[in-house]
C-alpha positions, 0 to 999 in steps of 0.5 A: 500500500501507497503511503498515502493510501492511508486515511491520516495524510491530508492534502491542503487546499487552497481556496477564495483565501481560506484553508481546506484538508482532503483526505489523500486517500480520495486525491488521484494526482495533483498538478499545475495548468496554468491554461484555460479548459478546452471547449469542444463544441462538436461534443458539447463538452467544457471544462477539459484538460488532458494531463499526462494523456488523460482527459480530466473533466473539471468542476467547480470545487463546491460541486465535487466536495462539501464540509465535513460540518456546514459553514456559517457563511456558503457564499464565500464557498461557492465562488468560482474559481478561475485558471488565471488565479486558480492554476493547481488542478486536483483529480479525485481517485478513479470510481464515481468521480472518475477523470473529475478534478477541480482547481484550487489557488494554491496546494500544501502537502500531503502531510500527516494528521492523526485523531480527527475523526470528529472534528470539523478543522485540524491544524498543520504548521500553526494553520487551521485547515476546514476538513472537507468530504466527497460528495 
């Protein structure tokens, strides 16, 4: 088993300003595309890279995860990240999220975080990380 197959390493996230941990488990490949998405017309398809020879459909972030306990305030949340200013793109582990990745401002890890099963942030390098889920 990868090392970061295992539930305690987490992804940091970078998002509209604020802080965010996926598990590493959930995240298949991240990467930088500095790029806007393709359009292809013919196919009515928007919102796809290629990385490594393999197409990556993107979403909005708030459209693939949520957090794991409900916000005070979802419209900072739901913001729409753009390429110019969100170049990192994160791909969901193969499954019902298949090729679906989203873009964030910026990345910090893998790194590793131990008991936090219920709570809703946890701390890496003095940083408050907001804990998010799948959909």
């Amino acid at each position: 088993m990868n090392y970061l197959d295992q539930q305690d390493y987490w992804l940091g996230l970078r998002i509209n300003g604020e802080r965010y941990a996926l598990s590493a488990a959930f995240v298949h490949s991240v990467f930088l595309h500095h790029e806007s998405e393709q359009m292809v017309k013919d196919l009515r398809v928007t919102g796809l890279v290629v990385h490594e020879g393999e197409p990556v459909f993107l979403r909005n972030h708030f459209q693939l995860l949520r957090y794991k306990r409900r916000p005070d305030n979802v419209a900072h949340w739901q913001q729409v990240l753009k390429g110019n200013t969100a170049p990192w793109i994160v791909v969901l582990k193969d499954g019902a999220e298949k090729s679906l990745g989203f873009r964030v401002n910026n990345i910090v890890g893998p790194f590793r975080a131990e008991g936090i099963q219920e709570a809703s942030y946890l701390q890496h390098n003095g940083s408050d990380f907001h804990l998010l889920e799948i959909l």
